[in-house]
C-alpha positions in Angstrom: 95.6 102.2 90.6 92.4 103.8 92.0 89.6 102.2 94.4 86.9 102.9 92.3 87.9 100.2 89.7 89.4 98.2 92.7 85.5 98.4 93.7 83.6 98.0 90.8 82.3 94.9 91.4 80.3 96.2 94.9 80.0 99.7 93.8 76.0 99.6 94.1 76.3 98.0 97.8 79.3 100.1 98.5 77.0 103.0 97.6 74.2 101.5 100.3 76.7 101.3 103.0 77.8 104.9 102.0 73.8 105.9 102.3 73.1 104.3 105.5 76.1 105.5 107.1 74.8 109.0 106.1 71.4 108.2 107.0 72.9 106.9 110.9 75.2 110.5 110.6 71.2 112.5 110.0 69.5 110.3 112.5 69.5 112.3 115.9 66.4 114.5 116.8 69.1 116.6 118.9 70.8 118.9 116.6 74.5 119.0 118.6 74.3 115.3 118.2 73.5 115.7 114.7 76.1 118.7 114.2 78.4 115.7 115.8 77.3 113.0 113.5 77.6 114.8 110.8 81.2 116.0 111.3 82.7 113.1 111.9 81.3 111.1 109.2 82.0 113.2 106.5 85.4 112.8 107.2 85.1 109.2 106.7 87.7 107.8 103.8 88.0 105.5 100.6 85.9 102.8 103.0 88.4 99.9 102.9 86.7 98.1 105.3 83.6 97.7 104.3 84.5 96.9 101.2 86.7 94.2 102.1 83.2 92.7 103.9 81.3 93.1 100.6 84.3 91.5 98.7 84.9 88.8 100.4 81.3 87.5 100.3 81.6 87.4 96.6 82.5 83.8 97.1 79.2 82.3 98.0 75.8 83.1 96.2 73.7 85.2 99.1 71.3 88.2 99.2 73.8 90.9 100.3 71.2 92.5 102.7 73.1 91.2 105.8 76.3 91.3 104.0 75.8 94.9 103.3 74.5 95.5 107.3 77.7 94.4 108.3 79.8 96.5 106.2 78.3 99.2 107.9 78.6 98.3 111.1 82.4 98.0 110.2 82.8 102.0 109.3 81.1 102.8 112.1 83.3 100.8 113.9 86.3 102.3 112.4 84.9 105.8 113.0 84.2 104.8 116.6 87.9 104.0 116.9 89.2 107.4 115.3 87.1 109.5 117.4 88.6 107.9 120.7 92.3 107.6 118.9 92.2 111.1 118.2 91.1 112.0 121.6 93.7 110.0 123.5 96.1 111.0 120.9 95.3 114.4 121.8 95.4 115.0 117.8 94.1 118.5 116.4 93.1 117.0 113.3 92.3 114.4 111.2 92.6 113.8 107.3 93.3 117.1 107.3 90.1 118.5 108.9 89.3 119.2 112.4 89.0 116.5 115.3 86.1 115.9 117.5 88.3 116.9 120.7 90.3 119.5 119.9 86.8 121.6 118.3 84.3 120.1 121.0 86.2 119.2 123.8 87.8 115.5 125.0 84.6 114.8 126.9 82.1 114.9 124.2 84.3 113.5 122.1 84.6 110.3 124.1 80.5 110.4 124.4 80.0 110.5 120.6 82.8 107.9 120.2 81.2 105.3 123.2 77.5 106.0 121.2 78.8 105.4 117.4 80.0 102.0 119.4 77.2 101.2 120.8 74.8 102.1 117.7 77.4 99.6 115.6 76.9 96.9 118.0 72.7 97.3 116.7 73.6 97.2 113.1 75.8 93.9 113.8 72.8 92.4 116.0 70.2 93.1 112.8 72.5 90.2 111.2 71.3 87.7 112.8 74.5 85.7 113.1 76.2 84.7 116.9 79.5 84.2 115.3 79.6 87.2 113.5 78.4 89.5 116.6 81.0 87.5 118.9 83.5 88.4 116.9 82.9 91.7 116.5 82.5 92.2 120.4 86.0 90.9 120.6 87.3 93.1 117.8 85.9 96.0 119.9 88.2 94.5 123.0 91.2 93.8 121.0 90.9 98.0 119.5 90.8 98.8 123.1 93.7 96.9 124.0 95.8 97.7 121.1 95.5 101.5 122.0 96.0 100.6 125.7 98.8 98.8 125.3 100.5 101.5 122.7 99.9 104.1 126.0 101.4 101.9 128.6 104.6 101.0 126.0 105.0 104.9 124.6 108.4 106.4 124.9 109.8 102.9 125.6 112.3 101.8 122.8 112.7 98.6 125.0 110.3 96.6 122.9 110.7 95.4 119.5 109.6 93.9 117.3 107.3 91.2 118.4 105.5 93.7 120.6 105.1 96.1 117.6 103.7 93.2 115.1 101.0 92.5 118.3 99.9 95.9 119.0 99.2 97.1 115.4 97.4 93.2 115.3 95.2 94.6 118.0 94.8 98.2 116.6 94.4 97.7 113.0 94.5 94.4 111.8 91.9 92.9 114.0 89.1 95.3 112.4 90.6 94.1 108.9 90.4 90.5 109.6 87.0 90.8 111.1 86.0 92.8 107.7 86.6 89.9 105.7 85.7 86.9 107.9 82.3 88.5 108.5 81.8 88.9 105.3 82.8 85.6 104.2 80.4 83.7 107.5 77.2 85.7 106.0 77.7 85.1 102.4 77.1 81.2 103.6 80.6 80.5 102.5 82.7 77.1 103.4 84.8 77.2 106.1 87.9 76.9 104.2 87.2 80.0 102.3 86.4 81.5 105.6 89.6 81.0 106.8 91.3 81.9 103.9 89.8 85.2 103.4 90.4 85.8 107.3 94.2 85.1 106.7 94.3 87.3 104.1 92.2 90.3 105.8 94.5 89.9 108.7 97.9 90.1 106.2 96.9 93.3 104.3 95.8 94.8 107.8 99.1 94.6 109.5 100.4 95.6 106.1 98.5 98.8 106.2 99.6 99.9 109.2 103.1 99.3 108.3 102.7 101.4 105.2 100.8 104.2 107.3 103.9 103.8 109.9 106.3 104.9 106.8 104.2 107.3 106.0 103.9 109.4 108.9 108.1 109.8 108.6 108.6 109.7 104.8 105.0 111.8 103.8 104.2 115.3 103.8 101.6 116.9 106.1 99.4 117.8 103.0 99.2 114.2 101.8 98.8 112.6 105.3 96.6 115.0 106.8 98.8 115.7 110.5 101.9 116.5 111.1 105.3 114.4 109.9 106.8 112.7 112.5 104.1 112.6 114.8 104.3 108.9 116.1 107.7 109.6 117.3 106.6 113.2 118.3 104.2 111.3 120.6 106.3 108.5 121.9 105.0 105.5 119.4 107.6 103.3 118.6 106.8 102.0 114.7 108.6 99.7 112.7 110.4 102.4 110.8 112.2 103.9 114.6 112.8 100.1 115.3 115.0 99.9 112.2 116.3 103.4 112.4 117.5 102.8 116.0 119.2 99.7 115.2 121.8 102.7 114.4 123.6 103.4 118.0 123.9 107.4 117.0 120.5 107.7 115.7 118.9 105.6 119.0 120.8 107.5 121.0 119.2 110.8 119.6 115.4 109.2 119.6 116.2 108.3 123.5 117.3 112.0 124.2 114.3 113.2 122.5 112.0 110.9 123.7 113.0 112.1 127.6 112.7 115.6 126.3 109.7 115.6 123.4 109.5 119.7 124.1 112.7 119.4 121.8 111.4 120.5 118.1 114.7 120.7 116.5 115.9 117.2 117.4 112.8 116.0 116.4 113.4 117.4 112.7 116.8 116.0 113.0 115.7 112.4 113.6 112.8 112.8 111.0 115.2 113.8 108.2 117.7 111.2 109.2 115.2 108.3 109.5 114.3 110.0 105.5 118.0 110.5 104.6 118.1 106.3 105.1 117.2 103.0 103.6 114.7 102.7 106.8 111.8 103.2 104.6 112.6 100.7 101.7 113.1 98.1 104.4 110.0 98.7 106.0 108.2 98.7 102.5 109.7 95.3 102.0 108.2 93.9 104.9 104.9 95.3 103.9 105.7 93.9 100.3 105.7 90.2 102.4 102.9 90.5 104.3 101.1 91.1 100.7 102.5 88.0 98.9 101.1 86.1 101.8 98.2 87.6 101.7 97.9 86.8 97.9 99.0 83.2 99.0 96.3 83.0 101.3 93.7 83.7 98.1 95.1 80.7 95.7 92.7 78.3 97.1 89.6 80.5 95.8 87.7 80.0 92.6 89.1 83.1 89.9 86.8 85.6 89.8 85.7 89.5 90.1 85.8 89.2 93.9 88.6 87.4 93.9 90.4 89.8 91.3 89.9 93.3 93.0 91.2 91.4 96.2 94.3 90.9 95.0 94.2 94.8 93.3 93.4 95.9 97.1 96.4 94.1 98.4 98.5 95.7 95.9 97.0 99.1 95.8 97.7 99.0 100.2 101.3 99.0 99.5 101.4 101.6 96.7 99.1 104.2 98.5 100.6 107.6 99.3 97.9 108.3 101.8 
């Protein structure tokens, strides 16, 4: 299944949020901001986000101007977040290319990151709508926190699962289930779809991280643009180590390594084991039920194009390979 029939139905908006996010990425009269700008937007991806805002206003006749506003405030958002992720992360690159800190230095990198913030925050005010700019304001705390809270817990195989479930909530799913709320408030849209498309936003969110959390162990460095193994290399605890480590000999390993990260070949040795194991399939499955109730959470809704590549996108998050 590819996006661009998952998409058809917003392509031409989809192609305005593409063109004002390169407009934004051309703005600056200072070239190094520009040269900044420029970089890390052309790394930006399939633009899930957005298109989950544009989507999920397909409930409600509207004009799309706000809609489409919104949806751009959302990448730049997302792009926000990478740029600061990558620089705590300490991550050399990025979907295969280059990160802002390791080619221009952790400073600048948090500068460009705090003003592709701030410049979303304007996009979001041009809607007009309190709710809408509330809730975005408090996704931008709950990103923050989610990233906090995976530093302070790193290396720490104390927590489980609940903590896991919360932080990827506040990391990923948060910006997901604000995607498709928004979306939903400024199409005019009841309240009831509101809240449906927000519980389904939310599911396929925390579902996506999931599958990107299997991926990083099962993919290949080609496919997922950084190095295998590289949440575990850098002390994030995922749902796919939570399972693995339900293993005594396999926890005891990813505690010695995680006391001694400098350790390359243990880390290969817990990578291929965590491969070697049904880990993956039973983290799929719990992916695989996060999408059913996200599915569930669509029922309610009149059938129709929207509504349709919805449910594609829901199945398309758990089949990705990337």
């Amino acid at each position: 299944m590819q996006t661009f029939s998952i998409f058809e139905p917003i392509s031409d908006q989809l192609n305005q949020v593409d063109d004002r996010l390169k407009e934004f990425a051309e703005s600056s009269d200072l070239p190094s901001l520009k040269e900044l700008l420029t970089h890390a937007f052309d790394s930006t991806g399939k633009l899930a986000r957005p298109a989950l805002t544009l989507l999920t206003a397909g409930f409600h006749p509207n004009n799309g101007a706000k809609v489409v506003t919104m949806a751009t405030a959302v990448e730049m958002l997302h792009v926000a977040t990478l740029i600061h992720d990558d620089t705590v992360d300490e991550a050399d690159t990025r979907r295969g290319r280059v990160t802002v800190s390791s080619n221009w230095g952790r400073h600048t990198a948090v500068l460009l990151g705090d003003y592709v913030f701030a410049a979303s925050a304007t996009y979001v005010c041009a809607t007009g709508n309190i709710r809408v700019i509330k809730r975005f304001s408090e996704t931008i705390m709950d990103l923050s926190r989610g990233q906090m809270q995976e530093t302070a817990n790193s290396r720490n195989i104390q927590h489980g699962m609940d903590e896991y479930f919360e932080r990827i909530y506040f990391k990923t799913a948060s910006l997901f289930s604000t995607s498709g709320e928004s979306g939903a408030i400024l199409s005019g849209a009841s309240e009831s779809t509101v809240q449906s498309l927000k519980t389904y936003s939310e599911k396929i969110g925390l579902a996506f991280q999931v599958v990107d959390d299997v991926l990083d162990i099962t993919g290949t460095q080609q496919a997922i643009g950084k190095p295998v193994g590289s949440d575990l290399f850098n002390g994030v605890i995922t749902l796919p180590t939570i399972y693995a480590i339900e293993d005594p000999d396999c926890r005891e390993k990813v505690e010695l390594f995680l006391t001694n990260p400098s350790n390359t070949e243990l880390h290969s040795e817990i990578v291929d084991a965590i491969k070697g194991s049904d880990v993956g399939e039973k983290s799929y499955k719990f992916a695989d039920q996060l999408i059913e109730e996200a599915k569930l959470a669509l029922k309610p809704l009149e059938d129709n194009d929207c509504k349709k590549s919805l449910l594609d996108l829901a199945d398309f998050i758990i089949s990705r390979n990337t």
